[in-house]
DOTORDREN-607996 format. One record per residue (C-alpha): residue in one letter; residue number from 1; x, y, z. Coordinates in pm, whole numbers, plus 50000, padded with zeros to 5 digits. Example, Ala and Ser with C-alpha at 12.3 -4.5 7.8 and 13.67 -1.06 7.14 Angstrom:
2
r; k; xx; yy; zz
A; 1; 51230; 49550; 50780 $
S; 2; 51367; 49894; 50714 $
REM end
This chain:
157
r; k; xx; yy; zz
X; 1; 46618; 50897; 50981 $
X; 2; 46990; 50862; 51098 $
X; 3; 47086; 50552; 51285 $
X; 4; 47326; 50624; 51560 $
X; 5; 47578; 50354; 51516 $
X; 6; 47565; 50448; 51144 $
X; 7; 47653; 50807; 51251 $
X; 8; 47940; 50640; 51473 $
X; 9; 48069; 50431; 51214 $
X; 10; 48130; 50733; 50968 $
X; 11; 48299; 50903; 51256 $
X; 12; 48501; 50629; 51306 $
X; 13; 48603; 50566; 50955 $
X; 14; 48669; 50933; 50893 $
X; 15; 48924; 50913; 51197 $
X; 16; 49062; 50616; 51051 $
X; 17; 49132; 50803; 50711 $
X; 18; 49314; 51075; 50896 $
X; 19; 49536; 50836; 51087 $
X; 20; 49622; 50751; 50764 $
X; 21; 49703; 51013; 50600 $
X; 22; 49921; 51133; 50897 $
X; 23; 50049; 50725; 50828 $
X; 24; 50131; 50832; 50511 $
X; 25; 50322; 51160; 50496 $
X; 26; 50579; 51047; 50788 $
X; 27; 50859; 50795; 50729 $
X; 28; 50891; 50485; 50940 $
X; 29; 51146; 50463; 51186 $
X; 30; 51315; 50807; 51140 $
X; 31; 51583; 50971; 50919 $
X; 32; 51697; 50762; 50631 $
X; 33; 51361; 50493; 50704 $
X; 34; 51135; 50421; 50419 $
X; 35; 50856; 50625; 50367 $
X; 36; 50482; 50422; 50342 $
X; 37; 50479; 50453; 49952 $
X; 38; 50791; 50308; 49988 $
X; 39; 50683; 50024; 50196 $
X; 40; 50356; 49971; 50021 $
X; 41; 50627; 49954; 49673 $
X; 42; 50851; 49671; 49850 $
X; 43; 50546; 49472; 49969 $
X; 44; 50405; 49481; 49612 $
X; 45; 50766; 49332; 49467 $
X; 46; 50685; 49112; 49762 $
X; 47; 50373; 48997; 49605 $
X; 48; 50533; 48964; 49277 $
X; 49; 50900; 48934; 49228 $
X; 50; 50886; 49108; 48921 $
X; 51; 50661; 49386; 48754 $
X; 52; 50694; 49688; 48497 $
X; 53; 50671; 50029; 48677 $
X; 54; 50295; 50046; 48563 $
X; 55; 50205; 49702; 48713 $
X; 56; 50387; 49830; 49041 $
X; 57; 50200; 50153; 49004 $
X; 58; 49872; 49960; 49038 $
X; 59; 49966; 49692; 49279 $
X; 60; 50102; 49946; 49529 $
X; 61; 49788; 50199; 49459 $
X; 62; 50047; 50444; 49354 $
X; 63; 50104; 50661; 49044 $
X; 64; 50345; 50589; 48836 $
X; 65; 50537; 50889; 48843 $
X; 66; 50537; 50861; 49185 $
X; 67; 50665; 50516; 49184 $
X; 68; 50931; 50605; 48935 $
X; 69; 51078; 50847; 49185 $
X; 70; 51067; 50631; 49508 $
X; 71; 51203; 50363; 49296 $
X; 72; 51492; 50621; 49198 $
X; 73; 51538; 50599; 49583 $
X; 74; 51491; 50311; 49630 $
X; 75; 51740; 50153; 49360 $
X; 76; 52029; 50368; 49547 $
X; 77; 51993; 50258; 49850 $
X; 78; 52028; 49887; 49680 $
X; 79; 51702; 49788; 49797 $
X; 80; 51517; 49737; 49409 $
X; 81; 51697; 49705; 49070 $
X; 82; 51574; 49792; 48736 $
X; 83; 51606; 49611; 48409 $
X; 84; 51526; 49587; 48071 $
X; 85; 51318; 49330; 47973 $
X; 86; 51483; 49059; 47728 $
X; 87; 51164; 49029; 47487 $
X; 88; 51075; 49414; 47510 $
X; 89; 51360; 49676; 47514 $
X; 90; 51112; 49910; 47628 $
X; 91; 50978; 49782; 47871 $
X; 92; 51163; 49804; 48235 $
X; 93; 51115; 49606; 48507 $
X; 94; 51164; 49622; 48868 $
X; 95; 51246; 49331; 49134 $
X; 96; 51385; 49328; 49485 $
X; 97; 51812; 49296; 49552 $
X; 98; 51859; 49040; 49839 $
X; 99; 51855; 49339; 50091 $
X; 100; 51555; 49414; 49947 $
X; 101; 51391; 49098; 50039 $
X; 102; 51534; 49109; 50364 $
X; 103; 51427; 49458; 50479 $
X; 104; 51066; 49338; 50304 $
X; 105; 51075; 49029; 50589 $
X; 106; 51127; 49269; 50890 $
X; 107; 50944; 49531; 50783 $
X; 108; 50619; 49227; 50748 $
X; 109; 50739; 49072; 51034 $
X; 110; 50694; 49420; 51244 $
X; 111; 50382; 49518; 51091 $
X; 112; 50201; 49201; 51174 $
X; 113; 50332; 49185; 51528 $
X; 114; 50177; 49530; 51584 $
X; 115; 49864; 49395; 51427 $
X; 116; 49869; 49098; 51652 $
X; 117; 49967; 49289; 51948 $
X; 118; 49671; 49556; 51931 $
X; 119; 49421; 49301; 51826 $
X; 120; 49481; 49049; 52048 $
X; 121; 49163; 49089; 52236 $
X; 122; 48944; 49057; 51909 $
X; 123; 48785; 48761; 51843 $
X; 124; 48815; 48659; 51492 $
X; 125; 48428; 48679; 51493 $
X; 126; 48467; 49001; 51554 $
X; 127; 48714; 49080; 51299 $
X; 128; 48467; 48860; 51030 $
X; 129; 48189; 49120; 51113 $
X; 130; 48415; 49391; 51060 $
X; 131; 48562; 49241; 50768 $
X; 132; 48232; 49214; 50640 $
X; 133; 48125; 49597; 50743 $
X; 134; 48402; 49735; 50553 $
X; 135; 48331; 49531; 50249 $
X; 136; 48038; 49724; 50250 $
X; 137; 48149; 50071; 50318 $
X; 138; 48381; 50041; 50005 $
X; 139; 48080; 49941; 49844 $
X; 140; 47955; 50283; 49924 $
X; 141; 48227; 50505; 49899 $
X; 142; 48343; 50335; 49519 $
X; 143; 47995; 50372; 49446 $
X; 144; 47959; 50788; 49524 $
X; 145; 48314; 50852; 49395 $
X; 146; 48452; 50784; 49024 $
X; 147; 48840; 50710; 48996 $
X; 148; 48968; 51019; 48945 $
X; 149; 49217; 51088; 48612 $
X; 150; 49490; 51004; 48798 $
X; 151; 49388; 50710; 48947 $
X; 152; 49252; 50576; 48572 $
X; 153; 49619; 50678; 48410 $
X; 154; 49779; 50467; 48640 $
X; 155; 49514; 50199; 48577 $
X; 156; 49605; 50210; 48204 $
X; 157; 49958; 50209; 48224 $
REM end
């Protein structure tokens, strides 16, 4: 038996993935603007000042050989460096330059004001409930859908 506000909350949430993706293939702010892998990348150096492509990889919930090619971008543009790691020769790891860190602050700084701005009339009661409602729906989807090879490679690396 289907429960109508179930039914409404899958719609919901399948519109929600779809604004996402379209979130996702479009840069930011127009020609020469980071892309959202990009972003997501910055605010994971942002997290941690310092991580090896693979740690990156999984922090951002990228690949990694899609992180090493944004971070090719990235590095030009002066935004990341890369460096070898004093104990491990192999091992490379990424951090933010100063600009980085600064285009990181208005970039977080713009992002929550939207979030602010088109929540404003949510109580946080509201947003615990939903909070709470989406905890479950991962639940759910994790629980019908095995990480794929890709998403276990960049787990392991």
């Amino acid at each position: 038996m289907s429960r109508p506000a179930i039914d409404e909350l899958r719609q919901a949430l399948a519109q929600l993935s779809a604004a996402e993706r379209r979130l996702r293939s479009r840069e930011h702010g127009g020609p020469g603007e980071l892309t959202h892998a990009q972003l997501r990348a910055i605010a994971a150096l942002g997290r941690e000042p310092e991580m090896t492509v693979g740690q990156l990889a999984r922090s951002a919930e990228l690949t990694p050989a899609t992180v090493t090619v944004l971070l090719d971008q990235l590095e030009v543009a002066g935004i990341v460096v890369r460096h070898r790691s004093t104990t491990d020769r192999r091992v490379c790891n990424v951090s933010l330059t100063p600009e980085g860190w600064r285009l990181l602050e208005r970039k977080l700084e713009a992002w929550q004001n939207l979030w602010n701005q088109r929540l404003a009339g949510v109580s946080d009661e509201d947003l615990a409930t939903t909070l709470r409602v989406l905890h479950h729906v991962t639940g759910i989807y994790e629980a019908v859908s095995p990480p794929d090879s890709a998403e276990s490679g960049a787990q392991a690396a």
